[in-house]
N, C-alpha and C positions, 0 to 999 in steps of 0.2 A: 745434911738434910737428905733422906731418903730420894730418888728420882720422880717417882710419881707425884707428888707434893711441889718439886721444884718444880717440873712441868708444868702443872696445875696453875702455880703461882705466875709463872713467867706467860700463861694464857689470858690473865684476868688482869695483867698488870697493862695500861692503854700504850707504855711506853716499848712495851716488849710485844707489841699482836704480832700474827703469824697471818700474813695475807698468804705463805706459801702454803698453807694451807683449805681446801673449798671445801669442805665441811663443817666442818668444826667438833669433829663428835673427838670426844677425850685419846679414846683408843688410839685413835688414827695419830693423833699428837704424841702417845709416849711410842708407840710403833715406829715412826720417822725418828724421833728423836734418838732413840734406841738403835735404832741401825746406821745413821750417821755417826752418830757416839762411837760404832763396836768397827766400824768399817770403812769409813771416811772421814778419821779425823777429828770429827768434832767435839771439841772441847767446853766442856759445860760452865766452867770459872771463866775462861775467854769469854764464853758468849752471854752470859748473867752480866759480866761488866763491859760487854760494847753494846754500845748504843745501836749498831746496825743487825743488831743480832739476826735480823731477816735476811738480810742481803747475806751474810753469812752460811745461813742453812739452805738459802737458796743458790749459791754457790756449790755445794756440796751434792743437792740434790743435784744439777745438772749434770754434776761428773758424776755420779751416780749413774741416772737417764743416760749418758752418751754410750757409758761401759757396756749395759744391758741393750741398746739399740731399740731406746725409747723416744719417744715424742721430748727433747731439751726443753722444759719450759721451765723449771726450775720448781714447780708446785708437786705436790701430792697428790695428781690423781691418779684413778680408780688401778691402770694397769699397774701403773709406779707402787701404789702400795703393795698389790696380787704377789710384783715378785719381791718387795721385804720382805711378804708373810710365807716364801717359796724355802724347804731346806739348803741349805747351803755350807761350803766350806766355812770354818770357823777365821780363816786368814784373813787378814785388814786387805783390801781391794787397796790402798794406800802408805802400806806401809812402808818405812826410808827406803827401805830399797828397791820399792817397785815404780820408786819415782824418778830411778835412771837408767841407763843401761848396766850400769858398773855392777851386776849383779854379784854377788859370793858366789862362792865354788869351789867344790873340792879340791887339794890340792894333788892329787890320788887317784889312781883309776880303781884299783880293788877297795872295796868299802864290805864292811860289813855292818849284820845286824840282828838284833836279838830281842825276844820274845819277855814281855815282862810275866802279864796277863794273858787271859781268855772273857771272853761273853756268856755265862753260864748256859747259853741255848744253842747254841753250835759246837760240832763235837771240835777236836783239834785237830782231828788231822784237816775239815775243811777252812782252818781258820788259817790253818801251816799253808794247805794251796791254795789259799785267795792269795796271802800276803807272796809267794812265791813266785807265782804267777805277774801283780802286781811290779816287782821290781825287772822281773823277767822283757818287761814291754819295754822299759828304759835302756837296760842292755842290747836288747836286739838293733837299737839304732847307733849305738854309740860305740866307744870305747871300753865303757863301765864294766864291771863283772861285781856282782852282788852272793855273798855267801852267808851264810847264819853261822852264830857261833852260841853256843850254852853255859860255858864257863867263866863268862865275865859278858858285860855291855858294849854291846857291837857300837859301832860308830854312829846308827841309824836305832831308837828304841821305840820298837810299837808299846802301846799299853793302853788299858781301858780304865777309866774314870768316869766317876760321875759327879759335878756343884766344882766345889771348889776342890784342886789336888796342888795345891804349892806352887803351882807356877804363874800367879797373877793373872789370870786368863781362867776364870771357873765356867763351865759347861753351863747350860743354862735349862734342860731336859730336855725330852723327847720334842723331835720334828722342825728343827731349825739350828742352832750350829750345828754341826754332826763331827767336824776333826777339826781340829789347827795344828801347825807342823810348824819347827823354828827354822829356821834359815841356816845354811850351812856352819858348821864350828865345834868348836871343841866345847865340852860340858853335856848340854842340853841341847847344845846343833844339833839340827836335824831330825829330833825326837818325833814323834807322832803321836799324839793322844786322838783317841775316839772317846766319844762319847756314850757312857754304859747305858743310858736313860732311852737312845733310840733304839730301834731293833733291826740288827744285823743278821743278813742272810747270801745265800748264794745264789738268791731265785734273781727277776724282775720284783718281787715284793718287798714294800718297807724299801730297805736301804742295803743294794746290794756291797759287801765287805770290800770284794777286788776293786769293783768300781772307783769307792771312793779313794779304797788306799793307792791304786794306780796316780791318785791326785794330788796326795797328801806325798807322796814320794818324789811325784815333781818338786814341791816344794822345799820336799828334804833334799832336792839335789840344786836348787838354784832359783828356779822356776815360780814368777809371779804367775797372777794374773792374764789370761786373756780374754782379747777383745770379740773374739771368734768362737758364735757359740757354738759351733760343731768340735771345738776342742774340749777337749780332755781337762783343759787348764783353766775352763772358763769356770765361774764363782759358785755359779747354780747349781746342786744337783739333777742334772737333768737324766733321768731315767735307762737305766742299764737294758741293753739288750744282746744276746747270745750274738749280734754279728757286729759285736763291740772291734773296729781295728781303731789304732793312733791314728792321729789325725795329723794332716803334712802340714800346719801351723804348730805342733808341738812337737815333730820331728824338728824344722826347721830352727826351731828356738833353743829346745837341749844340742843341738849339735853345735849351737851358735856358741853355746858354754865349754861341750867335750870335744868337739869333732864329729868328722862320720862315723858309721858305723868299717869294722876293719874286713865285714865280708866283701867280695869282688863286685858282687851284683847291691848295689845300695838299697835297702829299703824305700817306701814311697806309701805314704798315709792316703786317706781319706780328704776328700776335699769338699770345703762347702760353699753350694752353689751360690752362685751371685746372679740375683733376679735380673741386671739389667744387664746382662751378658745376652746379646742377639743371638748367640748361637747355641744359648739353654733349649734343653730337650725337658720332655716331663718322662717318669716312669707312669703315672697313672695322674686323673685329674674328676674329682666329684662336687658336687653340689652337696651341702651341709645345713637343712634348716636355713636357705635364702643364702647363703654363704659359697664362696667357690672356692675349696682346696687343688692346690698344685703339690705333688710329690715329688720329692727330686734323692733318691738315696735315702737319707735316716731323716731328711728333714719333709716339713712342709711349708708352701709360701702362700700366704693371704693377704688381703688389705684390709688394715688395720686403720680404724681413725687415732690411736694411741699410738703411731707408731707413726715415723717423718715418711718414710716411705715402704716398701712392700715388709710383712711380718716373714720373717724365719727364723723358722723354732724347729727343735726334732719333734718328732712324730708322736714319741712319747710322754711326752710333755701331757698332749692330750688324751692320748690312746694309750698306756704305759703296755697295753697284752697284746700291739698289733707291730706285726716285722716291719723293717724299712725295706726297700729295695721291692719296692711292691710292684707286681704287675696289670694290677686294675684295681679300680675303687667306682662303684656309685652305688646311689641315695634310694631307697624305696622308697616313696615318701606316706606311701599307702598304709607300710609299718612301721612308720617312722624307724626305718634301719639304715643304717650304715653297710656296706660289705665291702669289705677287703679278699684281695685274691691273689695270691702267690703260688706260682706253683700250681701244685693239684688240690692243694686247700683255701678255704673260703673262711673268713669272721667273719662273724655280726654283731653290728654293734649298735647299741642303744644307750646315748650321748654319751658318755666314756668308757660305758661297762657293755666287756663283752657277752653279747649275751650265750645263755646256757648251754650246753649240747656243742660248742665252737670251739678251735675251730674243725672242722669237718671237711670231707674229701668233695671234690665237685663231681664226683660220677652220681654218689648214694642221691646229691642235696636236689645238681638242676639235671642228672641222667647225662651228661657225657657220656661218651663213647671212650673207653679207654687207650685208643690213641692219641687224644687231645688232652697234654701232659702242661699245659701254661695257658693262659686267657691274656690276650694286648691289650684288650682295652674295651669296657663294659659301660651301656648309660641304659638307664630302666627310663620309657616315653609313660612322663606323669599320666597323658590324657589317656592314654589305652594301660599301661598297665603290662606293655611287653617291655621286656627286657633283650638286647640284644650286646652278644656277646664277640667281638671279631679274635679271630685266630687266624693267622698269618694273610692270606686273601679271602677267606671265607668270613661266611660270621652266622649264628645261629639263633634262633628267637623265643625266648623262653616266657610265658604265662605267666604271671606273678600271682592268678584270681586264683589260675587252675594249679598251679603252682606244677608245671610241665612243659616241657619245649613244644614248641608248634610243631606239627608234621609237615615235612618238606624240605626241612634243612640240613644240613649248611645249604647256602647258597654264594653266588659271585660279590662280593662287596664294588666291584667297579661296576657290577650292571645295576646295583640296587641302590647305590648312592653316587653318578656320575660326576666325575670332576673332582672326587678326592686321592683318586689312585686306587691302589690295593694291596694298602698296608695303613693300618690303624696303631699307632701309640698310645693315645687318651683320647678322649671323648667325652663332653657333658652336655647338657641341654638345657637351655636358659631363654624362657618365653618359647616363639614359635621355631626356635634354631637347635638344631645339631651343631657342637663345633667339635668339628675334628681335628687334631693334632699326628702331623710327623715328622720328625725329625726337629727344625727350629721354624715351621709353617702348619698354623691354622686355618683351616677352611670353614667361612660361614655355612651352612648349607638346612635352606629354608625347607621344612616336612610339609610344607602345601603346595608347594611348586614342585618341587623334587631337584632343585638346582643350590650351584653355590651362587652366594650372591657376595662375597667376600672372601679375600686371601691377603692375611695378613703374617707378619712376624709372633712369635710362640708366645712372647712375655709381654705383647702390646696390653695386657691389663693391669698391669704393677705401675703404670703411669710414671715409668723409667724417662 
């Protein structure tokens, strides 16, 4: 019996309802059921003849939920579906071997690998240095050495398909499996299929190539699952960006297979922040449509009611054209804009898309002076419509009406805002308050008094 039919049937049957379910709309039922099925497990003959079939699928969602570091309730809602419908590796989050340590693994430091196919829309040489590149990140930590061979089937095979291609596992099209990879071994170990149906590129667009095969190669080497969404290794495609490094949760884990790497000085990845660490710093911090983002690196942290406690996600996820490692962010809310600021360049954003003409230098945009080469930390005051910008002790005041800096600046930031020092990290503005951030302390600091009226710890809002 086809799947949408048994679905159907198993929805309308009294003995089979789905309280894990709060809607009830059909999609959402073969959507869960479909991704539990591909990715956790679940078994459709098992659950047709147990009576607890609920308890069942709501078992599966919750190991679901825990992996993505979602709200565990065991139901369907609204975030929980957002990321089944999100692209993802094609690999079982569940599979026998992800369900010990006793991982497979080469038995071999020199591996090789070879080229079946191509993508008809990328030339080869840029398909030759994604994939090149791709295995190049796993050697740099380890022992491994990766070569290509032409003359027969390396030990590792890329190749592009689309539906079904003979290995039980058929693609399903564009924008949701994107690869699956076999686990180490002789035959079809370690293979890589992509999927022909999405579209492969070398940008931030669609589905960057290195990206994903950097991911798909962990698995050719051992490498489940993680739990750590700043990894490389984690399930979701989460959005490629140009200051892409490994991350020290999947350093730590291939090495835990191969060893270190054999240069003198070891490598050291990327690390992702943990909100309820006292001693988190922000790089930048804005207000969002009622909303407060915190920036920390490639991610950002919110609070979430779908989420047990504070949300961290990368940056792109939301933003896919906007860099991590930002030096100031706020809210215009005048033009309903967004600005990010790095460096001597400014985005604008308007709710995920960057808008036109960005990003842009910050001398041409707000008139800098061209020695002011970085901005710390920016908040636009809703009730006037200035914007102020702090640079190391100073800080400048820009017009958003006249769209023009005030005359008379820089000025002292310890004489114009007392009690916070003179030095600004982040800054946002919520009701009648500035709060300013340095280092791991925030300063309340009230715009009608002209005082701090509170100093608290950096992360006192993630209700750590």
């Amino acid at each position: 019996m086809p799947r949408l039919p048994l679905l159907l049937l198993l929805w309308g049957t009294s003995s089979y309802t789905f309280p894990v379910f709060q809607d009830g709309q059909r999609q959402d039922v073969e959507t869960v059921w479909k991704y539990l099925e591909d990715y956790y497990g679940l078994d459709k003959d098992t659950a047709v003849n147990n009576t607890s079939v609920k308890e069942l699928m709501a078992e599966k969602l919750k190991h679901m939920q825990q992996l993505f570091g979602l709200k565990v309730t065991g139901k369907s809602d609204p975030e929980t579906l957002r990321v089944m419908r999100s692209p993802r590796c094609g690999v079982s989050d569940v599979a026998p071997y992800a369900m010990t340590y006793n991982y497979p693994r080469w038995t071999k430091t020199h591996l090789t690998y070879s080229i079946s196919n191509y993508p008809p829309y990328l030339s080869r040489a840029t398909v030759e240095d994604a994939f090149e590149r791709a295995f190049r990140i796993w050697s740099d930590v380890t022992p491994l050495t990766f070569s290509r061979v032409f003359e027969e089937e390396g030990d590792i095979v890329l190749a592009f398909y689309r539906g079904h291609h003979d290995d039980n596992n058929p693609f399903d099209g564009p924008n949701y499996g994107l690869a699956h990879t076999f686990q180490p071994g002789p035959g079809i170990g370690g293979d890589i299929h992509f999927d022909l149906d999405d579209r492969w590129t070398d940008t931030n667009d669609n589905f960057n190539l290195f990206y994903v095969t950097a991911h798909e190669v962990g698995h050719a080497l051992g490498l489940t699952h993680s739990y750590d969404v700043g990894a490389l290794m984690f399930p979701s495609y989460t959005w490629y960006t140009e200051d892409f490094v490994l991350n020290q949760d999947d350093i730590n884990r291939i090495q835990a297979l191969y060893g270190p790497s054999p240069n003198p000085i070891q490598p050291t990845g990327a690390t992702t922040p943990n909100p309820c660490d006292g001693s988190l710093t922000f790089d930048a911090i804005t207000t969002f449509r009622g909303e407060v983002m915190f920036f920390k690196g490639r991610f950002y942290i919110r609070v979430n009611r779908f989420t047990p406690g504070p949300e961290l996600n990368l940056i792109g996820i939301i933003w896919p054209n906007v860099p991590g490692k930002l030096d100031a962010a706020y809210e215009v809310s005048i033009r309903d804009e967004v600005r990010y600021l790095k460096g001597d360049r400014v985005w604008a954003v308007r709710t995920q898309d960057v808008i036109s003409g960005f990003p842009t230098d910050i001398y041409s945009f707000f008139g800098f002076p061209g020695y002011v080469t970085h901005i710390d930390a920016a908040v636009c005051e809703e009730e006037t419509g200035k914007t102020y910008f702090f640079v190391d002790n100073m800080y400048w005041r820009f017009d958003e009406h006249r769209h023009s800096m005030d005359p008379g600046y820089p000025k002292s930031i310890a004489e114009a805002f007392p009690g916070i020092g003179d030095k600004v990290d982040a800054v946002f503005q919520k009701r009648g308050n500035f709060y300013f951030f340095h280092q791991n302390t925030q300063y309340r600091f009230n715009l009608q008094t002209r005082r701090v009226e509170a100093t608290r710890g950096s992360n006192t809002w993630f209700n750590c």
